[in-house]
PAMIVO-86915 format. One line per 4 residues: number of its first residue (from 1); their letters; for each residue x, y negated, z of N, C-alpha, C, CB. Coordinates in steps of 0.2 Angstrom, whole numbers. Atoms other than C-alpha are relative to their C-alpha. Glycine has a CB too. Layout:
N
NUM = a = X,Y,Z,X,Y,Z,X,Y,Z,X,Y,Z | ...
//
This chain:
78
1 = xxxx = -2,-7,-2,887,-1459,-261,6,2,-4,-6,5,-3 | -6,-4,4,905,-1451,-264,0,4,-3,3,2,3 | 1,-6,1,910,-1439,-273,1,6,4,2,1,-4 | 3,-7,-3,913,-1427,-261,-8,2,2,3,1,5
5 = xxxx = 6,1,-4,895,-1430,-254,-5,4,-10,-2,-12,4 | 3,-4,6,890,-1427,-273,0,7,-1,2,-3,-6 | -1,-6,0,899,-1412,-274,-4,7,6,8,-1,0 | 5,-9,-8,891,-1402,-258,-5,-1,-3,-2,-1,12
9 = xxxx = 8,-3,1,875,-1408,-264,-1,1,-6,-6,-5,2 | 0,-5,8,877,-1401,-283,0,7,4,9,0,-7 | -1,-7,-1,882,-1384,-273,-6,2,4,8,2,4 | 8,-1,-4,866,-1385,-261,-6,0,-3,-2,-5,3
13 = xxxx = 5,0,4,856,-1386,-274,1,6,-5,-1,-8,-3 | -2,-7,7,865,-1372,-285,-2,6,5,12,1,-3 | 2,-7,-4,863,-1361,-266,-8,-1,2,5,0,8 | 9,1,1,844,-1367,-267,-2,4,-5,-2,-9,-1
17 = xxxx = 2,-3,7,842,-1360,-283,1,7,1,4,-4,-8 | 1,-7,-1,849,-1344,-280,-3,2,6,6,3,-1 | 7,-2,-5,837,-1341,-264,-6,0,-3,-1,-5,6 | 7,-1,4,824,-1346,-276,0,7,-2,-2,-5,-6
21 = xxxx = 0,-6,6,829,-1333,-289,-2,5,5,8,2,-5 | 1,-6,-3,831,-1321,-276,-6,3,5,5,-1,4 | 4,-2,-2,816,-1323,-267,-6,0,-5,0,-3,5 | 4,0,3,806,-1323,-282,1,7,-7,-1,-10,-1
25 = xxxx = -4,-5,4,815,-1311,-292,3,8,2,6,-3,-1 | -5,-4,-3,825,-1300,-279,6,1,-4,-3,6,2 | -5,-1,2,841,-1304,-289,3,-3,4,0,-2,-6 | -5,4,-2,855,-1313,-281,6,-3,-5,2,3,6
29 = xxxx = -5,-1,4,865,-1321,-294,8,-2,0,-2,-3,-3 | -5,1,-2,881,-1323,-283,2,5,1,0,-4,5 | -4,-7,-1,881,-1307,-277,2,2,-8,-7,7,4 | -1,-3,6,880,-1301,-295,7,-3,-4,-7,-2,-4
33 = xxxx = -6,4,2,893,-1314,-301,6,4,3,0,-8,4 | -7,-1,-5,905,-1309,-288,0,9,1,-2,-5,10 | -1,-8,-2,903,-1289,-287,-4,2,4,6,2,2 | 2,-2,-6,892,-1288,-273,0,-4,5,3,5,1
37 = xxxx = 1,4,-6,886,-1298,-258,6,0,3,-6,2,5 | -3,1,-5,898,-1292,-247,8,-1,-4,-2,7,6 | -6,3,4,914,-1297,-259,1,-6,4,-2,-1,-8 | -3,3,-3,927,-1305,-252,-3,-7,-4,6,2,0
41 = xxxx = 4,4,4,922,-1318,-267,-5,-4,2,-1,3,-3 | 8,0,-2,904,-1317,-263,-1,-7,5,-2,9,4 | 1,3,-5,906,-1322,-246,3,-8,1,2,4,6 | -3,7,2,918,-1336,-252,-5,-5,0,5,-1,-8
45 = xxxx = 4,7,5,905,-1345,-261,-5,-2,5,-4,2,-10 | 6,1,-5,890,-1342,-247,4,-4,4,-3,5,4 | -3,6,-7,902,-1351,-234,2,-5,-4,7,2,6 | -2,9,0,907,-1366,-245,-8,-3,-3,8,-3,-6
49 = xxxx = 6,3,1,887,-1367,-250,-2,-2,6,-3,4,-3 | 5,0,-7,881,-1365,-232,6,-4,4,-3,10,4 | -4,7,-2,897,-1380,-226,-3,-4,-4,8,0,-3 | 3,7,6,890,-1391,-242,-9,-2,6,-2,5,-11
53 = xxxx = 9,2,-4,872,-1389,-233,3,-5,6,-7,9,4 | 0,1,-6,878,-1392,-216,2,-10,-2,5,6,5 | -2,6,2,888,-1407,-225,-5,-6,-2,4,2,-6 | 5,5,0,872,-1414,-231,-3,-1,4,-3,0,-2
57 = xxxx = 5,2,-7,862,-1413,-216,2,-5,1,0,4,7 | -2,9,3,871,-1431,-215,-5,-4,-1,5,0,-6 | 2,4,4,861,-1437,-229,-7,0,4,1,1,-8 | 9,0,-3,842,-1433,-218,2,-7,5,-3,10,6
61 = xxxx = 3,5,-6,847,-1446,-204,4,-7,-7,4,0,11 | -1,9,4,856,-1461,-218,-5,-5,2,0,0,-8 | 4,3,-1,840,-1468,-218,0,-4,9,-4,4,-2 | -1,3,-6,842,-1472,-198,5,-1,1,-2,3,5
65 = xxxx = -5,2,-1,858,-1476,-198,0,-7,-4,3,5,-2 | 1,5,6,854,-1490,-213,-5,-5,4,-4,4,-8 | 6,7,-3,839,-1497,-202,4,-1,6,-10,3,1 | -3,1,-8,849,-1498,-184,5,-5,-4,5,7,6
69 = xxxx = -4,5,1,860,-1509,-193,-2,-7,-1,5,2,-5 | 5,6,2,859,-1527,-192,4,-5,-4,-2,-4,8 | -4,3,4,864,-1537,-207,1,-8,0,-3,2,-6 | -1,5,-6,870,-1555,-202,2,-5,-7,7,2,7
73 = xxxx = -1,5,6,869,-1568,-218,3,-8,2,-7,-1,-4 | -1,6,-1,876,-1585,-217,-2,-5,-6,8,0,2 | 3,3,6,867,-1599,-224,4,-2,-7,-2,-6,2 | -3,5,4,874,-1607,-238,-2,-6,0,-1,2,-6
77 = xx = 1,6,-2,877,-1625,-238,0,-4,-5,3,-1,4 | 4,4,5,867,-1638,-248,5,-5,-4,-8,-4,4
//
């Protein structure tokens, strides 16, 4: 895994956390960060949280992508 692949999925997991808070709290701690949901700011950070997700959706099929491949060894010789 690169680091950009690292970096979306740190920020998916940071826009995971504030849905929890939010749904278990009713805080949003972006909005709050940022002044207000609808802050120019605000909406900065939701679109490169909700890019990072889409960025990961990637990592659900790796696994099929890992198994369709066919790995091809050559003996070694005695």
């Amino acid at each position: 895994m690169g680091k950009v692949h690292k970096l979306a999925l740190a920020l998916t997991i940071i826009g995971a956390l504030n849905w929890g808070v939010a749904g278990i709290f009713r805080f949003d701690v972006v909005a709050q960060f940022a002044g207000g949901s609808a802050e120019p700011l605000a909406r900065f950070i939701y679109l490169i949280i909700g890019v990072s997700g889409l960025f990961n959706l990637g990592l659900l099929f790796d696994h099929i992508r890992d198994r369709d491949q066919v790995i091809v060894t050559v003996p070694e010789k005695v």
